[in-house]
N, C-alpha and C positions, 0 to 999 in steps of 0.2 A: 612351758617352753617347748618351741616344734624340735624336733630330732634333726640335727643337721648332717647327722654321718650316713647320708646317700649311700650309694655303692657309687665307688670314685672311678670316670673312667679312666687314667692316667696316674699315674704318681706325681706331677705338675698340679694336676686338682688337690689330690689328700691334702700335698706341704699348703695351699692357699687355706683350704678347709682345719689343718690344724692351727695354723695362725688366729683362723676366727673363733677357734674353741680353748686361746689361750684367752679369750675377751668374753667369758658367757657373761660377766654382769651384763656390759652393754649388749648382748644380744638378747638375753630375756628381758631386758628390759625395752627393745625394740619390738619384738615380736609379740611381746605381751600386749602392747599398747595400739597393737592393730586390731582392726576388725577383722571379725574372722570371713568376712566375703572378703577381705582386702587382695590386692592380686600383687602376688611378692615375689623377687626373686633378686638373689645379690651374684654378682660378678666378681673379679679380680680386677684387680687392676688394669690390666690389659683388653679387659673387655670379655673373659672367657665366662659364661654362666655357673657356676658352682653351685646355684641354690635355686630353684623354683618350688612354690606349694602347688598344692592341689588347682586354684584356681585360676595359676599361671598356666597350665598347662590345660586346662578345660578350656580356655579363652584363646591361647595360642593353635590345640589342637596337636599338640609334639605333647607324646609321651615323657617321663622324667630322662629315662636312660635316652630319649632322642636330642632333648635338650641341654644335658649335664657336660661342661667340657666345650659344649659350642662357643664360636664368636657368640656374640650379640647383633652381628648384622645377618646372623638367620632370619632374623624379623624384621629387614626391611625391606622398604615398602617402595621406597624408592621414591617417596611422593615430597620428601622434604630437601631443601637446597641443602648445599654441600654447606654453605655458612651458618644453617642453624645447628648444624649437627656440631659442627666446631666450636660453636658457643658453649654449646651444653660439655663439651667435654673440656672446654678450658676451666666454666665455672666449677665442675666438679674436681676436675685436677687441679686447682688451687685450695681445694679442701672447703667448698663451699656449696650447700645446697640449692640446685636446681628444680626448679617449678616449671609442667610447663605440657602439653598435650602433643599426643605422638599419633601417629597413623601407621599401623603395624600389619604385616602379611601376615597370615595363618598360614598354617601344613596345604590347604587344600586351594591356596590360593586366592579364599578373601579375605577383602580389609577390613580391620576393623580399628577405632579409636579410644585412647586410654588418655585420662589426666595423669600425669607422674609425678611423683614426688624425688626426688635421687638424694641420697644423704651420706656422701663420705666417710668410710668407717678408717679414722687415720689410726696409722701402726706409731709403733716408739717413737719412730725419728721422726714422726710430723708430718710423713705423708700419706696420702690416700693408700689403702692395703685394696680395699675392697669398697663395693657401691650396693646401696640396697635401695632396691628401686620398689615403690609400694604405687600401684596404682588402682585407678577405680575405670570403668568401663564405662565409657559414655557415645556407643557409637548409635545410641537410640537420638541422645539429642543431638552427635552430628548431622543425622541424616536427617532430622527435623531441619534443621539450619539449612543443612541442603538443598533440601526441596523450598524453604522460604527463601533464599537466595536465588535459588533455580525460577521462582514464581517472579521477584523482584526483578531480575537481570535477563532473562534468560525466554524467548519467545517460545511456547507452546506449541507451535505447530512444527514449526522446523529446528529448534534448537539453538538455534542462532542466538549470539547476542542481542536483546532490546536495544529502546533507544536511549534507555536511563544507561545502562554497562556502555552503551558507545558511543555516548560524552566522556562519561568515564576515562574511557581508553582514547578518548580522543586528548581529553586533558593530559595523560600522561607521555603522549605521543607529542604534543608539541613542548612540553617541559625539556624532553630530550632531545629535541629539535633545538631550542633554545639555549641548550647548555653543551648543545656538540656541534653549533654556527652552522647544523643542517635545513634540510627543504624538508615539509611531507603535504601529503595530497589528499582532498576527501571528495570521493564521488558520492553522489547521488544519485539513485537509480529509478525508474519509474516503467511498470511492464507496459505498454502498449495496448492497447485491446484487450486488456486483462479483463474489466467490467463487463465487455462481451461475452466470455466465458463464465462467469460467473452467474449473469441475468438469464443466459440460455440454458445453463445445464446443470445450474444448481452450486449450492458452495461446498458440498463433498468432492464436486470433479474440480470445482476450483482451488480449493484447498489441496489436493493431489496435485496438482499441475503447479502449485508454488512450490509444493514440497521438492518437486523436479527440479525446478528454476533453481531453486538454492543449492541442491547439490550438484547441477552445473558448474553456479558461481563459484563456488567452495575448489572444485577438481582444478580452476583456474585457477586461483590465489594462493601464496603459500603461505606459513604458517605465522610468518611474523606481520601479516596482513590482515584484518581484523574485517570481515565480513558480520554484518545485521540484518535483519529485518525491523525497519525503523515502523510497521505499520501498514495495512491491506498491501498492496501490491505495489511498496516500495521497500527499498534498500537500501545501503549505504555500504561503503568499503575505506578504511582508511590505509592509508600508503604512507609507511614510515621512509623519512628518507629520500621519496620519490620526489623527481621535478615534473616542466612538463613534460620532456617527453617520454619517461617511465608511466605517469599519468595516462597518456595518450594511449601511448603501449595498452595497458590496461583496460582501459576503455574498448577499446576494439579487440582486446579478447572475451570482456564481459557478453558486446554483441555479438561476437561471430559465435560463440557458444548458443547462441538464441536460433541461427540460422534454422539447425532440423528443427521439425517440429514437435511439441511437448505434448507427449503422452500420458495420457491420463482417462483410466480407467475404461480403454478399450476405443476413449477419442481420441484423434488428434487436433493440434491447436497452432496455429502459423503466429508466433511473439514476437515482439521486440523492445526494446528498450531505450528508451530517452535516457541519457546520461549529464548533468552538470558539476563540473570541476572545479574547485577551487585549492589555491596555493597557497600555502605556510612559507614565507611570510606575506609571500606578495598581497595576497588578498585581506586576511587578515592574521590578525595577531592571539584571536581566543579560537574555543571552539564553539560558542556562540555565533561567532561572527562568520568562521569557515561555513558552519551549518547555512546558516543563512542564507551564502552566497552559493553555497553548492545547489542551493534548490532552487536558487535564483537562475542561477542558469540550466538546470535541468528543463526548471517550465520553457526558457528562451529555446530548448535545443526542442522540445515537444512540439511547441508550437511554431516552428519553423522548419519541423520534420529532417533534422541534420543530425541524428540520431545521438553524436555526444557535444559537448558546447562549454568550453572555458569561460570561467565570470569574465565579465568587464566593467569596469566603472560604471562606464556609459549607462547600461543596461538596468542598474540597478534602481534609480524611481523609478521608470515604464512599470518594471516587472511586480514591484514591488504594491503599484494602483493596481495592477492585474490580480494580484493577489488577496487586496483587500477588497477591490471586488466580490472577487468569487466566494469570497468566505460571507462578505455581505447579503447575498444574492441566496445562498445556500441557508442563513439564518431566517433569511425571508420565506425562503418556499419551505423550511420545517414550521414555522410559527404560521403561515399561511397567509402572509401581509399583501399577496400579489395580485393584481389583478385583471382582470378581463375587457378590453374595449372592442366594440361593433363597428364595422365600417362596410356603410351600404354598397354592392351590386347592383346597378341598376341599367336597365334594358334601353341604349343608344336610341332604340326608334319611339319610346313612348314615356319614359323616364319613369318606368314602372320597376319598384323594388322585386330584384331578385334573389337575393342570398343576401347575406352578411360576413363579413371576412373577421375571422377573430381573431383578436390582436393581444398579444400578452405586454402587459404591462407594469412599470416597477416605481411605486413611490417610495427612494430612500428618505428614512429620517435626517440624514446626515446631508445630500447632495439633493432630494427632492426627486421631481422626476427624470427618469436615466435614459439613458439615452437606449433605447432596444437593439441599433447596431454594436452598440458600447457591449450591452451586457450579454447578448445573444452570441459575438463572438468568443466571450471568454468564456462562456456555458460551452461551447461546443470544445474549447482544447480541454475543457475539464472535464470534458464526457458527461456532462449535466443533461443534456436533453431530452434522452427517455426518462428522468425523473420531472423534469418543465414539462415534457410532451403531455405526460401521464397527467399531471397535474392540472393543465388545460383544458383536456379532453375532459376528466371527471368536472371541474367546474364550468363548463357550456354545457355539460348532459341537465347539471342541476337546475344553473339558468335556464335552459328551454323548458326543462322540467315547471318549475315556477312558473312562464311565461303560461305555460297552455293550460296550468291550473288554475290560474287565471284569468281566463277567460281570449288572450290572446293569440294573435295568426300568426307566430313567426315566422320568416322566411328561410328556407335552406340555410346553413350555419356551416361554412365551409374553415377547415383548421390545416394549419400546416403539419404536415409531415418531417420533422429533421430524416436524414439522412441514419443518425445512430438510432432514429427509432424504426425506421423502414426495416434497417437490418436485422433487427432484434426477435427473433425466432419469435417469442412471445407477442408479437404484437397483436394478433388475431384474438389469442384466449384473452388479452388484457382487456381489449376496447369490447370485446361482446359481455365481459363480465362486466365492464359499466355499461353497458346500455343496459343489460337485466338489472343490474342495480336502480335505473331512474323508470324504466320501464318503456324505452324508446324506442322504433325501429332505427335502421342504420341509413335508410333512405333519408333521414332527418337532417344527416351530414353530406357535406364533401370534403374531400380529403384530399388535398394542394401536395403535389411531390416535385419536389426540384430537380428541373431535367436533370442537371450533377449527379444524384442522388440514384437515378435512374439507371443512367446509361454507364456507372461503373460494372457495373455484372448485369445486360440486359437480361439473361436468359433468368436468373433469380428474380429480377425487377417483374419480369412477365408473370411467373407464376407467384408472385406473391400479389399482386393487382389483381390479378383474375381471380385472388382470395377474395379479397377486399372486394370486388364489384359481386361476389357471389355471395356475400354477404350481407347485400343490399346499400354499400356505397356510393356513392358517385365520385368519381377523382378527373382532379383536374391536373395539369402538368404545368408547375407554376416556372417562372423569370424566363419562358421559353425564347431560344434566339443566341443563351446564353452558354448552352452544354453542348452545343457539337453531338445531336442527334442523331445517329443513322435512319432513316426514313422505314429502313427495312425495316426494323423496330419498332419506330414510331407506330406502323401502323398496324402492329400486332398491339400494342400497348391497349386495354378493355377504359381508357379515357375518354370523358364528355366535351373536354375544355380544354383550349390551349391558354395560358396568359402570357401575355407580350410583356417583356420586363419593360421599366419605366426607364432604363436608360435609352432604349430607342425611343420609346414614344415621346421622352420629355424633351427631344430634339429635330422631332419630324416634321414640325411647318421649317425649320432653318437648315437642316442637312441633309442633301438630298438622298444619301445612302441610309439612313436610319429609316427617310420614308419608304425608300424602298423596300427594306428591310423590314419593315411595320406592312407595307402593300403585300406583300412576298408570304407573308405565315397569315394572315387575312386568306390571301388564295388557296394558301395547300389546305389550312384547316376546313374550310369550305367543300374542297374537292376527297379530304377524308371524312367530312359529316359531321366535323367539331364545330362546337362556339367559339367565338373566343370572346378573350376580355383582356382590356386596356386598362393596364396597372399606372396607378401614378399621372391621372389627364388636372392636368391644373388650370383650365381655361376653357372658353365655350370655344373658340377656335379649334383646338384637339380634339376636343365633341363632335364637332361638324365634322373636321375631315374626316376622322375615323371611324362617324355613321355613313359618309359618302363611300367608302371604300369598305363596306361591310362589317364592320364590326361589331359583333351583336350587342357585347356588356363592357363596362367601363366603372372603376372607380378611382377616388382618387378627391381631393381638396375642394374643387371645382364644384363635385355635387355634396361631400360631407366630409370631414374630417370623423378619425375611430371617434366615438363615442362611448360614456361609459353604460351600463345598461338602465341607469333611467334616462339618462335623456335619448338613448336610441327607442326606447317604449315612446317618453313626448314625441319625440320629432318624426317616428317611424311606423310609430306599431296603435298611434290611439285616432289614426284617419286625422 
């Protein structure tokens, strides 16, 4: 039996401590039946400690005389609600053993966690005298738990709630919405030009520059607003309570926080954010279906560039084909289902093949073949293109490749350029490490850039063409007529080719300002030393005129439709 006569610091201790040594059966017989790692210590009534062993006090970290006499909330922790603590004191003051795991402060101020037992030591009249509390230490497998919670819930790079914890909380957010006859609100977040920083500079600076983004968003939102990272460089925020125009609110503090720009690891980075809203109840009624809509209109607000964007009925099949698209599209170019068609260039005054224009193309299993303005548009709000671009590029290196092993003469292989690959710092190291991959010079190609594309930042447009042609390109300046060229530019621009988009030429025998218009880049390109070529001629009429008014190349229905690459070898490449 342990020695219970401490040194008492009060005479309120001794009178409790003599009480419990008019009861030694039942205390050696408690103290007996413990392990001796057991972590023990009995209280009074009132909650004042009277009793700790040795391993109450190596656990706590309070000496005996620091602890003897104290409340019991010297050890806490502060971590548990005000009702669980009331539980355990009601079941014990009705003379009943409490079970049950406690989260405890030490002397030096960390926590740690105990399983407890508590077991009412009652006096005469039938009520509790005294509480002996026996626990065991288990703050190894809390913190196991923690961290597989932490793993579960809990995003890794920034801390944030996942998107498993914010369902979660999004479930219990509309429960109380639904039982308080409130509104609540969930955004959908998506960075902008995020994949540009990430392709250019790596996913250390990119991962750095989210980590910023989130502790922006976080500075804005308060505490009963439940910020995520649902996955790469998107978000979510739920709004308990909120309508729309708390929503709104919201929204436009998430972007104006985007305005400076994110620094990150000595760069900076110019972001912003597509945002979609959806409303409890208005929109829907789960958090399934909120999700849903919230990202439904996020894409509407992306691809329409109006930075945040409330659901609409309306909205939802459009968006919803857009989406099944893209995920279609994206399962194609990972399994590599896509393919390449040729459409000949040929020289107006002799009908001699000059290039071949490469065409990407998509046979779905489901819908068959798609439509390339269908799919090419919704690659580009998805930021798809430098993965399509890249993917083009290496399969016309491989065709040509093939062709001239061959034994065949291909002609120049001219490929478009999107706009998100033009910008993409990498494009130079990407496309020379495929050409050494198939073993091709770069004269082999031309590379088509859409005026658009060009004349947003001429002065970057310049020195990155003057790469490209010192590379041994040749680049043409494709749908010319249509980007509001400055001339000054144009004629810095290291280009062989101008191409007339096909919506002038496909109207130039019937409207006279298209001819003109068709006559008009005919002369300048002339008077700058370019070719040009006539996209889109569907008739020997357009032919004619367009060889009487100089036009060197032409294609387009009239001399061939894309083809796939054998029947461009039949009809092209075998005389």
């Amino acid at each position: 039996m342990l020695n219970l006569t401490h040194p008492r610091p009060d005479a309120g201790t001794s009178d409790y401590l003599d009480t419990l040594d008019a009861r030694p059966d039942l205390l050696a017989g408690i103290l007996h039946a413990l392990d001796e790692h057991a972590i023990v210590a009995i209280t009074d009534r009132g909650g004042r400690i009277v009793y700790a062993n040795d391993k109450f006090c190596e656990l706590s970290k309070y000496s005996r005389d620091e602890l003897l006499g104290q409340d019991h909330r010297i050890l806490n922790s502060g971590t548990h609600p005000r009702g669980f603590m009331r539980q355990m004191w009601s079941t014990i003051g009705h003379g009943h053993t409490w079970h049950g795991q406690f989260c405890n402060r030490a002397k030096d101020g960390s926590l740690y966690w105990v399983k407890s037992t508590i077991v009412p030591i009652l006096g005469p009249e039938g009520r509790p005298s005294h509480y002996v509390s026996v626990r065991t230490d288990i703050s190894a497998h809390m913190q196991q738990a923690a961290t597989i919670e932490r793993l579960a819930y809990y995003d890794e790079l920034t801390g944030l709630p996942n998107r498993a914890l914010l369902k979660l909380r999004l479930d219990e957010a509309l429960a109380v919405a639904r039982d308080a006859s409130t509104s609540a609100a969930l955004l959908c977040i998506d960075l902008d030009r995020f994949k540009e920083v990430n392709d250019s500079r790596g996913h250390s600076i990119g991962d750095s520059a989210l980590g910023e983004v989130a502790r922006r968003f976080r500075l804005r939102l308060d505490q009963a607003q439940t910020l995520a990272r649902t996955g790469g460089d998107e978000f979510a925020v739920i709004l308990p309570g909120a309508g729309r125009s708390e929503a709104e609110h919201a929204a436009s503090e998430l972007q104006h926080c985007l305005q400076a720009p994110v620094r990150s690891q000595g760069h900076r980075f110019s972001l912003d954010a597509s945002i979609g809203i959806a409303l409890f109840p208005d929109d829907g009624d789960s958090a399934e279906d909120l999700l849903r809509q919230a990202d439904l209109a996020m894409y509407r607000a992306k691809s329409a560039g109006v930075g945040h964007c409330f659901y609409r009925k309306d909205m939802g099949a459009a968006l919803i084909r857009q989406l099944d698209i893209a995920a279609r599209l994206e399962r194609a170019l990972s399994e590599d289902r896509l393919q390449l068609h040729y459409q000949p260039l040929l020289c107006l005054r002799d009908q001699r093949l000059e290039a071949a224009e490469v065409l990407l193309r998509w046979q779905d299993p489901q819908e068959g073949w798609m439509s390339p303005a269908e799919f090419v548009a919704i690659a580009e709000a998805r930021n798809m293109m430098p993965a399509l671009g890249g993917w083009v590029f290496r399969r016309a290196c491989r065709q040509l490749r093939a062709w001239r092993d061959a034994g065949l003469s291909p002609p120049l292989l001219a490929i478009n350029l999107s706009a998100q690959q033009f910008s993409d710092p990498r494009l130079l190291s990407n496309l020379r490490a495929v050409l050494d991959d198939y073993g091709l010079p770069a004269a082999s190609f031309e590379l088509e850039l859409t005026e658009s594309s060009i004349v947003a930042d001429p002065e970057i447009a310049v020195q990155q063409m003057n790469e490209l042609a010192e590379l041994g390109f040749s680049l043409a300046i494709d749908d010319f007529g249509t980007g509001y060229s400055s001339l000054s530019y144009l004629k810095r621009f290291p280009a062989r080719k101008l191409k007339i988009d096909m919506s002038f030429v496909r109207e130039m025998l019937v409207d006279r300002n298209d001819h003109a218009i068709v006559e008009t880049i005919i002369a300048m390109a002339r008077t700058l030393g370019l070719q040009t070529v006539a996209e889109g001629v569907e008739s020997a009429e357009q032919a004619e005129a367009l060889a009487q008014l100089g036009c060197d190349l032409a294609q387009g229905w009239h001399f061939a439709k894309a083809l796939d690459a054998d029947a461009f070898v039949r009809d092209w490449l075998r005389g």
